[in-house]
Backbone as JSON Lines, residues from 0, in Angstrom:
{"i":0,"aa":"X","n":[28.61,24.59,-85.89],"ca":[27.39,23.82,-85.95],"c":[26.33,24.39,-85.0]}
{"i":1,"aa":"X","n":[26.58,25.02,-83.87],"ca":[25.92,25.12,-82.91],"c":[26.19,26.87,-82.39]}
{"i":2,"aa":"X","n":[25.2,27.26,-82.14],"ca":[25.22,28.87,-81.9],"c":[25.89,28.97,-80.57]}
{"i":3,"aa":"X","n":[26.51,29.87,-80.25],"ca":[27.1,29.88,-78.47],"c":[26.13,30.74,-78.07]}
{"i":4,"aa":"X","n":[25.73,30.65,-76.61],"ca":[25.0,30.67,-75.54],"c":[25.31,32.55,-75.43]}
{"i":5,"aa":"X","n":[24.25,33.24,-75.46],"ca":[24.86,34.81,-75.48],"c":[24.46,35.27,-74.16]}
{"i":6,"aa":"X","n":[23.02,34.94,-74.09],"ca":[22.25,35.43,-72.7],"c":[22.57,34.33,-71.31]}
{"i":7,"aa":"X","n":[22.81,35.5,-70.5],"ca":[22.81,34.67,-69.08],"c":[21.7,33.43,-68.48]}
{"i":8,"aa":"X","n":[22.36,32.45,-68.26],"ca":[21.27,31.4,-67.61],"c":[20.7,31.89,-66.47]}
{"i":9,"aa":"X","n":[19.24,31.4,-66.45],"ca":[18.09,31.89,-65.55],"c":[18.41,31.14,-64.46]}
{"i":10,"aa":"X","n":[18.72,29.99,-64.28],"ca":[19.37,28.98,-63.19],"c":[20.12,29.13,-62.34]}
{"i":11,"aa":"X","n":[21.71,30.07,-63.21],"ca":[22.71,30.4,-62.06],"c":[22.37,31.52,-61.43]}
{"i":12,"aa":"X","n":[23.02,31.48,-60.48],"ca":[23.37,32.77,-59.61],"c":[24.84,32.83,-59.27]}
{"i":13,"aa":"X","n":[25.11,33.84,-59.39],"ca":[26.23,34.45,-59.11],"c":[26.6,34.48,-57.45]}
{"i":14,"aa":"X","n":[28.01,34.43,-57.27],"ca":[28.27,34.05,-55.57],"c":[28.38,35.14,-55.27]}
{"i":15,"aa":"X","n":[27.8,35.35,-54.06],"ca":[27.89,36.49,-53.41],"c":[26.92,37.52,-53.63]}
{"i":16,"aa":"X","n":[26.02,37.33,-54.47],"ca":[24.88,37.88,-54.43],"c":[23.74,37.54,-53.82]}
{"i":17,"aa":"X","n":[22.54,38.32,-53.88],"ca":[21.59,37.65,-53.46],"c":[20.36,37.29,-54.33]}
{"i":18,"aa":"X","n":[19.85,35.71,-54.13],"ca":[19.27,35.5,-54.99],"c":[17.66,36.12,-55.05]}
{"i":19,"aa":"X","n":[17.08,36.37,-56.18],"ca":[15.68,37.22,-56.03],"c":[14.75,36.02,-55.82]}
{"i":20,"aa":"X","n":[14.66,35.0,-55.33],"ca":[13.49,33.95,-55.32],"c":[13.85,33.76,-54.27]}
{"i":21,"aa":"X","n":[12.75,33.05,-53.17],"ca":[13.11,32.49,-52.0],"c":[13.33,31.06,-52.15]}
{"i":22,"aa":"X","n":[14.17,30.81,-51.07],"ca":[14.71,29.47,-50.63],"c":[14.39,28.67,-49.61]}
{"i":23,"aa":"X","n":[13.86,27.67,-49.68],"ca":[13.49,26.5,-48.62],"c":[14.48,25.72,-47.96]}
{"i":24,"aa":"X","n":[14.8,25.3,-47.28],"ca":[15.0,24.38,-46.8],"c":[14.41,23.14,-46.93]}
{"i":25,"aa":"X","n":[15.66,22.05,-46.59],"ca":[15.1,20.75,-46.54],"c":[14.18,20.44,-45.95]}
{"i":26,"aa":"X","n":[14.31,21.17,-44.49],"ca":[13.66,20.7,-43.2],"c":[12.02,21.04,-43.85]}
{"i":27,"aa":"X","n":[11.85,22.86,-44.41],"ca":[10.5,22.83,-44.78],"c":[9.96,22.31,-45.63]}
{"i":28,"aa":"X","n":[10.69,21.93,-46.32],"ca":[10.34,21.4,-47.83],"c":[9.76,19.94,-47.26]}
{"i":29,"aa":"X","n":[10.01,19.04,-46.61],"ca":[9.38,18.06,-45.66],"c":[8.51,18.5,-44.83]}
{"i":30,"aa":"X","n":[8.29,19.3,-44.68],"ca":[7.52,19.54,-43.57],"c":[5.99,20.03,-44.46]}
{"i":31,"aa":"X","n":[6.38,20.99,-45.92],"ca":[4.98,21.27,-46.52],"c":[4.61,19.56,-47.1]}
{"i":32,"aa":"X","n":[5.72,18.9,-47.53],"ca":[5.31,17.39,-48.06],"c":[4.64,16.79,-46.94]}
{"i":33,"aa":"X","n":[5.02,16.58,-45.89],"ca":[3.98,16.01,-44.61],"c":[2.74,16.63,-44.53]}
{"i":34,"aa":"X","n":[3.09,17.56,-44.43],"ca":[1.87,18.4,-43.98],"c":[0.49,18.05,-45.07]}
{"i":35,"aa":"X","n":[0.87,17.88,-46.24],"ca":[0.33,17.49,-47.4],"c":[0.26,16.32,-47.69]}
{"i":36,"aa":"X","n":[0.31,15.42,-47.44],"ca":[0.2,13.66,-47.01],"c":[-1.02,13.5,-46.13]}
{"i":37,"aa":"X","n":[-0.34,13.98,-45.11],"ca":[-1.55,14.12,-43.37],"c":[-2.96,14.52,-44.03]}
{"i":38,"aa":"X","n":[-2.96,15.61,-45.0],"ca":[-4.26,16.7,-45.04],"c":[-5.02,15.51,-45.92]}
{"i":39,"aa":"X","n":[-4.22,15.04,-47.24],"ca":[-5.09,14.44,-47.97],"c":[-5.14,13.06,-47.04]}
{"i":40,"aa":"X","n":[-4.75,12.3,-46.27],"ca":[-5.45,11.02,-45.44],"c":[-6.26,11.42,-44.73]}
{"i":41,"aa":"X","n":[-6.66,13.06,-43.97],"ca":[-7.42,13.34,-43.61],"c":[-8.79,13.6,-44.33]}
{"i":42,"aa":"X","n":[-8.72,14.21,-45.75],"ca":[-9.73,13.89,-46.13],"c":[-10.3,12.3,-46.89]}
{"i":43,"aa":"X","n":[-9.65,11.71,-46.83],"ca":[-9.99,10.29,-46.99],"c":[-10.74,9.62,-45.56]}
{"i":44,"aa":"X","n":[-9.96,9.98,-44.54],"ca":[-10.26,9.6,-43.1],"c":[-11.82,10.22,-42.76]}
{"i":45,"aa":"X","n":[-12.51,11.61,-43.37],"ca":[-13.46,12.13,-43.06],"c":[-14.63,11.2,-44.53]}
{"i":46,"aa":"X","n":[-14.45,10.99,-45.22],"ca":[-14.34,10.32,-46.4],"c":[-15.03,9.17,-45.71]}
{"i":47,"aa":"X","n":[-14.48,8.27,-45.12],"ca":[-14.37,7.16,-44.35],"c":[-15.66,7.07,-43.02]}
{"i":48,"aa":"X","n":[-15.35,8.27,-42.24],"ca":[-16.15,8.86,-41.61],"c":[-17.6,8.78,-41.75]}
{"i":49,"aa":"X","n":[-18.12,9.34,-42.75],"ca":[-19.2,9.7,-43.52],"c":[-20.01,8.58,-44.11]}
{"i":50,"aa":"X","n":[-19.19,7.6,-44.43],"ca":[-19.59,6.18,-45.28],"c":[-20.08,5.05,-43.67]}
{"i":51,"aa":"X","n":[-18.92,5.18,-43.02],"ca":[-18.58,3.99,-42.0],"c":[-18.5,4.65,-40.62]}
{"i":52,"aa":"X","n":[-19.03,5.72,-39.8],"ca":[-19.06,6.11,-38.7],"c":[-18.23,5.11,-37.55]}
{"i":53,"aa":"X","n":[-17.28,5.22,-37.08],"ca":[-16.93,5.09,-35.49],"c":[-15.92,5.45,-34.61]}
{"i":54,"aa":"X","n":[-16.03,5.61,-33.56],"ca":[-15.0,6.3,-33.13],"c":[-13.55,6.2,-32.98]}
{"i":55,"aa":"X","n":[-13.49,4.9,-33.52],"ca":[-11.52,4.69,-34.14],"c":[-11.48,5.95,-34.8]}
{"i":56,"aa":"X","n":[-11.84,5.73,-35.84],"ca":[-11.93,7.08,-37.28],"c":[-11.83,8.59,-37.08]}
{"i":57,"aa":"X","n":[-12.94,8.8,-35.65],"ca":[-13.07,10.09,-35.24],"c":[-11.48,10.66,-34.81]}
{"i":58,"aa":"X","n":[-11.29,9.94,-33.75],"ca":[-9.8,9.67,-32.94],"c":[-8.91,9.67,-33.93]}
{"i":59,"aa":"X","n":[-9.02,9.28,-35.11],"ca":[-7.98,9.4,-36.01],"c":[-7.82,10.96,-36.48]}
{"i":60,"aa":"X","n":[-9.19,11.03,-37.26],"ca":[-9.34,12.29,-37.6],"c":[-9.04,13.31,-36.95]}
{"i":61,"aa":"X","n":[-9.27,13.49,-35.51],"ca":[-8.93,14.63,-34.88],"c":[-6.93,14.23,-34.66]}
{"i":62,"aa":"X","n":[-6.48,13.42,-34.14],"ca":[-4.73,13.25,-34.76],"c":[-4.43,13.96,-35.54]}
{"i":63,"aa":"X","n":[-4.75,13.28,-36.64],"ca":[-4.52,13.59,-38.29],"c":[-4.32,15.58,-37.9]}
{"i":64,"aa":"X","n":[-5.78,15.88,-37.94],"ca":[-5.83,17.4,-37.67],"c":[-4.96,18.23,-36.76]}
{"i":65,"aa":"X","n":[-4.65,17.74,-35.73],"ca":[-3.68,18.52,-34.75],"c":[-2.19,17.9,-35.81]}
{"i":66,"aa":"X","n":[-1.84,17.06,-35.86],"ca":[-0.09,16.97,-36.99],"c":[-0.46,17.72,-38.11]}
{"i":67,"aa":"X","n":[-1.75,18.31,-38.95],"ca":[-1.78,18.96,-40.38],"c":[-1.63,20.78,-39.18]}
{"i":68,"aa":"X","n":[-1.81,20.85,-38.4],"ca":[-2.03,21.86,-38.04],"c":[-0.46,22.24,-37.12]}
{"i":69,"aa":"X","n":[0.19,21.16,-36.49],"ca":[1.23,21.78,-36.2],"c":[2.48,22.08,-37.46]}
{"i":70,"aa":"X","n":[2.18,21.22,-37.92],"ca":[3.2,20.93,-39.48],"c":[2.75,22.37,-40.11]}
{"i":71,"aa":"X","n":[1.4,22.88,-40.13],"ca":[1.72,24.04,-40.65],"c":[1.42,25.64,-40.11]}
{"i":72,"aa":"X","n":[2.04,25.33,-39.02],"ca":[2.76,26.64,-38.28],"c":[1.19,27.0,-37.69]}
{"i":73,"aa":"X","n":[0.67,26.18,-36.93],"ca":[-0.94,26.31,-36.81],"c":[-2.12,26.73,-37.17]}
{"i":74,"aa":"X","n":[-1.51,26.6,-38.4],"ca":[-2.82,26.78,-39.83],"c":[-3.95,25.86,-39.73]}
{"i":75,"aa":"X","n":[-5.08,25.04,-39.1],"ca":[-5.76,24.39,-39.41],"c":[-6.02,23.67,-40.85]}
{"i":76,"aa":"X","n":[-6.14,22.45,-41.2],"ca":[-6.59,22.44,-42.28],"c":[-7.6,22.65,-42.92]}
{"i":77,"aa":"X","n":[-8.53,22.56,-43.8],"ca":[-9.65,22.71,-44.85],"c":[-10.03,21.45,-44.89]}
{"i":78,"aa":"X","n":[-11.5,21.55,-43.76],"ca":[-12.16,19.71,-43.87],"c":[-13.9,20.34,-44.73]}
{"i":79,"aa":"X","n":[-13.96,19.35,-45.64],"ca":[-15.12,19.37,-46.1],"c":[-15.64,17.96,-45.71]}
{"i":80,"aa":"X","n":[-17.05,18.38,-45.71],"ca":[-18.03,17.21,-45.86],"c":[-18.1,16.55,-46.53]}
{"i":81,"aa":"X","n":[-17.71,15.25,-46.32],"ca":[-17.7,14.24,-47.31],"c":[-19.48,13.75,-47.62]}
{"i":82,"aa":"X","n":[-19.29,13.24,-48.86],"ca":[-20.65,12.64,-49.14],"c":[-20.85,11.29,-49.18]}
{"i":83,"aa":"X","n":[-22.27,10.63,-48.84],"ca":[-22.07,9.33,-48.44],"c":[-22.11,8.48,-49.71]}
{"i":84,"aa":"X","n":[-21.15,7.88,-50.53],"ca":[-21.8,7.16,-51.3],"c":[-21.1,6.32,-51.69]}
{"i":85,"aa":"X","n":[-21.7,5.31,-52.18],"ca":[-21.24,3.43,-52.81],"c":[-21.03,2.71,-51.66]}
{"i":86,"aa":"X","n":[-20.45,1.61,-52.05],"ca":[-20.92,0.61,-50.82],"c":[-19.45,-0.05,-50.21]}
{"i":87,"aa":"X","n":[-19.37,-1.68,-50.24],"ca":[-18.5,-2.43,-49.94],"c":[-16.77,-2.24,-50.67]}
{"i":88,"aa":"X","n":[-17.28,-2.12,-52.06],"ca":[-16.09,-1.48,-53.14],"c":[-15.73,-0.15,-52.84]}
{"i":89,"aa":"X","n":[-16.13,0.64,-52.86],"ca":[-15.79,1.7,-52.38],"c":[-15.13,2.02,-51.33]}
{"i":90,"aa":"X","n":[-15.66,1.38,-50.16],"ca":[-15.03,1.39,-48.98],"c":[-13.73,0.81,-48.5]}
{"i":91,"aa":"X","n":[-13.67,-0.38,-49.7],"ca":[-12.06,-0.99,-49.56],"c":[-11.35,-0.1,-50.5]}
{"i":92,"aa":"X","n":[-11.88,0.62,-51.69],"ca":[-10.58,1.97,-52.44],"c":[-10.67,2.61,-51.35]}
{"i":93,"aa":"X","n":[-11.28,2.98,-50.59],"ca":[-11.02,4.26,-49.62],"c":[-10.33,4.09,-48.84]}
{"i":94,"aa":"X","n":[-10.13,2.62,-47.84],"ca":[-8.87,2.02,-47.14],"c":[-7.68,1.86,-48.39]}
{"i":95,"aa":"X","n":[-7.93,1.44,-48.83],"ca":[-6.57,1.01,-49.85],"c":[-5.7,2.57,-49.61]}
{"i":96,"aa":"X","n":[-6.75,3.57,-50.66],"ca":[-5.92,4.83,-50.44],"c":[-5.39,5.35,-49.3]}
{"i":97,"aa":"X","n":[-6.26,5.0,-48.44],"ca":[-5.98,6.01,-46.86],"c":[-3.95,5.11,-46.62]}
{"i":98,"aa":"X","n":[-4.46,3.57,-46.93],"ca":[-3.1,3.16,-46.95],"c":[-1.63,3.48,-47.39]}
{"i":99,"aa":"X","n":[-2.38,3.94,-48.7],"ca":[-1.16,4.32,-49.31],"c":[-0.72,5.84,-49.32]}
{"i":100,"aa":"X","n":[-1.18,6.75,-48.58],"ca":[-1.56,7.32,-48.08],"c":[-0.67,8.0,-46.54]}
{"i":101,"aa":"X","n":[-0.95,7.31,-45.84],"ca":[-0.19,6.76,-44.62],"c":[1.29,6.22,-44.82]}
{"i":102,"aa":"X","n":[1.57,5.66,-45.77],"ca":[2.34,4.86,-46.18],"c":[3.85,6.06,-46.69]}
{"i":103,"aa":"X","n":[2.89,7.17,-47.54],"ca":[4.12,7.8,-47.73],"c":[4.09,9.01,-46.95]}
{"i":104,"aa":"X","n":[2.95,9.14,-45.68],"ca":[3.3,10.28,-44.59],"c":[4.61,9.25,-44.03]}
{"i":105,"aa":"X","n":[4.8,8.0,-44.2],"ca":[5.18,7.19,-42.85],"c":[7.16,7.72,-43.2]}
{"i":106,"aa":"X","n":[6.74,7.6,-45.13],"ca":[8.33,8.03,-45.14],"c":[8.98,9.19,-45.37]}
{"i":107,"aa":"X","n":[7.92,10.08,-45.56],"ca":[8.3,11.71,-45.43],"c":[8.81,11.79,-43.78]}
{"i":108,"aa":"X","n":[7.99,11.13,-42.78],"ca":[8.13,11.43,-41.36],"c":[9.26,11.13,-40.98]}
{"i":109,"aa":"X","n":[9.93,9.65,-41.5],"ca":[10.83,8.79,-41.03],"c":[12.35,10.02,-41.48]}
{"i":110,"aa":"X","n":[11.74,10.3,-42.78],"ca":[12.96,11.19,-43.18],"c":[13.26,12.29,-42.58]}
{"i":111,"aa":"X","n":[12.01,12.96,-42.44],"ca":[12.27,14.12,-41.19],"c":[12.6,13.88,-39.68]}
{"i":112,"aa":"X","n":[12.51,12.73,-39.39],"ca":[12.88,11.83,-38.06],"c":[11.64,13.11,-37.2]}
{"i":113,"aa":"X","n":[10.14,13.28,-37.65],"ca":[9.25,12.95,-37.18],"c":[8.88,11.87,-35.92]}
{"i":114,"aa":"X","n":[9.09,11.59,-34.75],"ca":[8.21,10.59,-34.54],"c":[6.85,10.47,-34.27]}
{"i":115,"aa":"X","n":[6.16,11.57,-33.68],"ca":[4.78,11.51,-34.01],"c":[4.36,11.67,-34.92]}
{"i":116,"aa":"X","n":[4.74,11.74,-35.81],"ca":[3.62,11.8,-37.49],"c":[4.11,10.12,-38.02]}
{"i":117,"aa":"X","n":[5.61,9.88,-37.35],"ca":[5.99,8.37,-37.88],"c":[4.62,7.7,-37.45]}
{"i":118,"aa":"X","n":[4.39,7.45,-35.83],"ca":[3.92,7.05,-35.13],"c":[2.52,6.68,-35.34]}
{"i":119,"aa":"X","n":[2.05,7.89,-35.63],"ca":[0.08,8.07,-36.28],"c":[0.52,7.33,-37.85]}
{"i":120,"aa":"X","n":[1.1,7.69,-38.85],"ca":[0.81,6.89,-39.9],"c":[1.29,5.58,-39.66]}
{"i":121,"aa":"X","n":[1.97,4.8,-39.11],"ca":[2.5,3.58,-39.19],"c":[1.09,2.75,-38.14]}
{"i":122,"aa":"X","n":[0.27,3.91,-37.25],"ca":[-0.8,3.44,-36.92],"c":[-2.18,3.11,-37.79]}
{"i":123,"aa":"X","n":[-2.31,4.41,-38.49],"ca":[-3.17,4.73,-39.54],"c":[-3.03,3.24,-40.93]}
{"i":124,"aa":"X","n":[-1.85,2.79,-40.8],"ca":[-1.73,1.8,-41.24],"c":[-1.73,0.94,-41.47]}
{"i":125,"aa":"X","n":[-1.52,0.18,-40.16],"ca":[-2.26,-0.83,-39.59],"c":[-3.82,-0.88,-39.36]}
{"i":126,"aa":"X","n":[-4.44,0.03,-39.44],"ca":[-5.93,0.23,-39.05],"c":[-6.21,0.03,-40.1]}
{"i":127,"aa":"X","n":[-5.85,0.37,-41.55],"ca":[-6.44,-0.07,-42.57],"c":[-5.89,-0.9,-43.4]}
{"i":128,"aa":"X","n":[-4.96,-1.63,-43.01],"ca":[-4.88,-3.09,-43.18],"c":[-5.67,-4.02,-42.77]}
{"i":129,"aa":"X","n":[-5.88,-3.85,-41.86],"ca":[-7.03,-4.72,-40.42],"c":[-8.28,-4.18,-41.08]}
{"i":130,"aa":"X","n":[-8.6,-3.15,-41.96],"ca":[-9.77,-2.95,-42.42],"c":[-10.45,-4.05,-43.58]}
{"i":131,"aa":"X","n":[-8.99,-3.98,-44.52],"ca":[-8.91,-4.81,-45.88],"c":[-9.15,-5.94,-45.53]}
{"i":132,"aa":"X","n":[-8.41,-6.62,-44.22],"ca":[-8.82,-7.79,-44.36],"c":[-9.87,-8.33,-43.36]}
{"i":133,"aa":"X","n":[-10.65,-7.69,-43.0],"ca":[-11.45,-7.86,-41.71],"c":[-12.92,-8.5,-43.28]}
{"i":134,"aa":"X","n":[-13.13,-8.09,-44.03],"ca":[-14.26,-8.9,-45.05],"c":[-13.33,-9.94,-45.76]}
{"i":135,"aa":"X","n":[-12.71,-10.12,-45.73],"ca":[-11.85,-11.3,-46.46],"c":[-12.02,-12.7,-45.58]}
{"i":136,"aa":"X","n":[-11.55,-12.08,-43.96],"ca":[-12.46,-13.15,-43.14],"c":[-13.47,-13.78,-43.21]}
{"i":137,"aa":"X","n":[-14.52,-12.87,-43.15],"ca":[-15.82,-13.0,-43.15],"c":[-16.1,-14.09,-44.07]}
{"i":138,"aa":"X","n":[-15.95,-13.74,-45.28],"ca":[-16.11,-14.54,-46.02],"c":[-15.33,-16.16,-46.45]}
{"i":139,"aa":"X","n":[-14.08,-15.93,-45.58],"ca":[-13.37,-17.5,-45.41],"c":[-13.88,-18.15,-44.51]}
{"i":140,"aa":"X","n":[-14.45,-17.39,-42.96],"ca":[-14.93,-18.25,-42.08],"c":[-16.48,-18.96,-42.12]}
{"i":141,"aa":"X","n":[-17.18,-18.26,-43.91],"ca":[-18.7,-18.58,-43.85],"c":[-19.13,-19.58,-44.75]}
C-alpha cells in the first residue's frame, strides 16, 4: 500500500558523528527568548515614553536596556523613536501590552532562574497595572 522510505531522513543524525548545523543550548535558547521579551517591552516602554513622559519610564527604560544588553553578550539594543500619537485608548493598549509583555519576560526569567530580569519584569508589572487602574479611579472617585 505504501512505498518504503529509500532516502535518508534530514532529522537524524547518526551517533558519533558530527552534526553540520549548530546547536543551542537550553540555557541560550532562553537567554535569545529573554533577551527578546526585554527588547520588545522596551520598545513599548520608549513607546510610552514619547506619549506620557516621566521619569518612572525613563528608569525603566534605561533597566530594560542594560538586561537587553547583558542578555546579549553586550550587544546594545535597536531603540527607535517612537511617535507621539492617540490619546487615553491608546495609552491603556500600550500598558496592557507592556503587561503582557513583562509578564512573559517574568516566565522566561523565572525559568532561567534569572533574578534580575525576574525582578525588573515582575516590577515592570506592577507599574502597569497601577497604570490601568490609576483612570478607573478617577473616574469612580468623580
Amino acid at each position: 500500500m505504501y512505498e518504503p522510505i529509500r532516502t535518508k531522513s534530514v532529522h537524524s543524525t547518526m551517533a558519533g558523528t558530527t552534526p553540520d548545523f549548530p546547536h543551542r543550548s537550553r540555557e541560550e535558547e532562553l537567554d535569545i527568548q529573554l533577551a527578546g521579551h526585554l527588547a520588545a517591552l522596551l520598545a513599548v516602554t520608549d513607546e510610552l515614553r514619547a506619549l506620557a513622559p516621566c521619569t518612572e519610564l525613563d528608569a525603566a527604560a534605561e533597566r530594560l536596556a542594560e538586561q537587553v544588553t547583558r542578555l546579549r553578550g553586550g550587544v546594545p539594543p535597536v531603540r527607535a523613536a517612537a511617535t507621539a500619537r492617540g490619546g487615553e485608548p491608546h495609552l491603556a493598549a500600550l500598558h496592557r501590552r507592556a503587561h503582557a509583555l513583562a509578564g512573559r519576560a517574568l516566565v522566561v526569567a523565572a525559568s532561567r532562574a534569572d533574578t534580575a530580569a525576574a525582578i525588573l519584569s515582575a516590577e515592570r508589572m506592577d507599574a502597569h497595572t497601577a497604570a490601568l487602574a490609576e483612570p478607573r479611579e478617577m473616574v469612580t472617585a468623580g
